[in-house]
C-alpha positions in Angstrom: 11.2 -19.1 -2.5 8.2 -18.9 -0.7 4.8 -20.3 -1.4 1.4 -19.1 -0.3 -1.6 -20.6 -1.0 -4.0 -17.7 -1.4 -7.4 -17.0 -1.9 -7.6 -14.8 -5.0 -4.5 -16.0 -6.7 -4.0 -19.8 -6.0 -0.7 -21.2 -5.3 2.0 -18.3 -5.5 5.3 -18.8 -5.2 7.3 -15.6 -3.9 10.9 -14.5 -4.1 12.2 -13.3 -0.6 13.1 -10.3 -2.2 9.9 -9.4 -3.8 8.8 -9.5 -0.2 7.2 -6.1 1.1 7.5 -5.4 5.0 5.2 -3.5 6.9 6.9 -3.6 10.3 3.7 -3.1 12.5 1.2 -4.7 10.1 -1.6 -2.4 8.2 -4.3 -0.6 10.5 -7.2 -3.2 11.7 -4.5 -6.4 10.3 -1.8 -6.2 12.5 -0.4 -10.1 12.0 -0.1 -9.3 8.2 3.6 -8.1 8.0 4.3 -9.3 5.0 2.9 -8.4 2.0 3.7 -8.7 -2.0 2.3 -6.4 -5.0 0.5 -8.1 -7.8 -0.3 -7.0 -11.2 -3.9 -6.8 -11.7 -4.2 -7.9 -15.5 -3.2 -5.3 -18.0 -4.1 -2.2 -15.7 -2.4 -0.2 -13.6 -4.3 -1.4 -10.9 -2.2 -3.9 -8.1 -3.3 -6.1 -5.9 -1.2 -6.0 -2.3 -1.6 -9.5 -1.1 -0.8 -10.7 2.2 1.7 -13.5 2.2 1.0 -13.9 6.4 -2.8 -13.6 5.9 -3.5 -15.3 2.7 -7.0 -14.2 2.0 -6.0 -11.0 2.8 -5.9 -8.7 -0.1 -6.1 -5.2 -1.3 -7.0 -3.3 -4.7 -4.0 -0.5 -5.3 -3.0 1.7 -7.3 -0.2 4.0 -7.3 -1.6 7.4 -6.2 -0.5 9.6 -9.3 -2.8 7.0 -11.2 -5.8 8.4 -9.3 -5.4 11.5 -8.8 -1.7 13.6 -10.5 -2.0 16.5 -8.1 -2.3 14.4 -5.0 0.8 15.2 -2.7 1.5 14.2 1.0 3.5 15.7 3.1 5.4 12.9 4.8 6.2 13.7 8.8 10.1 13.1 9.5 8.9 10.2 12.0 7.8 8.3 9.1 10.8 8.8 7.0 12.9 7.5 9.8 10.6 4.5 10.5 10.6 3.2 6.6 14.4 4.3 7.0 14.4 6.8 3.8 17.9 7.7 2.5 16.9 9.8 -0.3 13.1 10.9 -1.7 13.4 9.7 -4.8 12.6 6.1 -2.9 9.2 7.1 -2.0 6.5 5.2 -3.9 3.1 5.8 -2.6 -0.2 3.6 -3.5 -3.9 4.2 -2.5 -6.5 1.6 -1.3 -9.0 1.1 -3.4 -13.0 0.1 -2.8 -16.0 -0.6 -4.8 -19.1 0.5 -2.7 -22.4 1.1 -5.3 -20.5 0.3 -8.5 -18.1 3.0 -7.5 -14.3 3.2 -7.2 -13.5 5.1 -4.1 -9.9 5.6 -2.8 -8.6 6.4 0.7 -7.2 9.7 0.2 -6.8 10.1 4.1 -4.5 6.4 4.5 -1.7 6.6 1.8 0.6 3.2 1.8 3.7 4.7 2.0 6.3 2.2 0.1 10.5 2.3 0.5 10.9 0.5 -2.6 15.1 0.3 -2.2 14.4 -1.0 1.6 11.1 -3.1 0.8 9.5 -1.3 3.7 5.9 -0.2 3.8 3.6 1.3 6.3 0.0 3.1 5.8 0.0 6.6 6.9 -3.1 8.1 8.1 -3.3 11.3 7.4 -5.7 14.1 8.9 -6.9 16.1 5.3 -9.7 18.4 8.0 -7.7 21.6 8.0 -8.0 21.8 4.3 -11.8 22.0 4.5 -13.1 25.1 3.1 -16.2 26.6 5.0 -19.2 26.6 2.2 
């Protein structure tokens, strides 16, 4: 067991394996490698809290929740790097903002979850080519 004292949640105490890896920290957080989800009250909103970086926290929520028809086409690289034996262990989340009383998600930087493996990395993904001309 493992406690963290965090900023949002108080004193947690974690289960090893409850313990998500992201083996080359998240974009602009690099020393956070280590990372649990939390339940955000009775929502299906999550909180990923950082168990390296304990005020470190982001609003989640499983992408299906946001949007049903939002697909991404995973690269073989990153398959390989969250060492993917079958598809079905794909779990992807989005980030999640408030800016002007809005919710706004990153469509473009999906965190990409193997949830046998307990791996995790955020993809970023280039969405341009599907622009339509106006």
């Amino acid at each position: 067991m493992i406690k963290v004292n965090t900023l949002r949640f108080g004193e947690l105490s974690i289960k090893e394996d409850k313990i998500i890896t992201f083996k080359d920290g998240i974009p602009g957080f690099p020393e956070s490698r280590r990372f649990i989800i939390l339940d955000h009250r009775d929502t299906p909103l999550k909180w990923l809290q950082s168990i390296d970086e304990p005020e470190l926290a982001f609003l989640i929520a499983e992408a299906s929740v946001v949007d049903s028809n939002y697909k991404v086409n995973l690269d073989k690289s990153v398959l390989d790097y969250l060492e993917f034996d079958e598809k079905d262990d794909v779990v992807i989340f989005l980030i999640l903002r408030v800016e002007d009383g809005k919710v706004i998600a990153n469509f473009n930087g999906p965190l990409v979850f193997n949830a046998n493996k307990m791996l995790g990395a955020q993809v970023v993904i280039d969405r341009s080519f599907q622009l339509k001309p106006d």
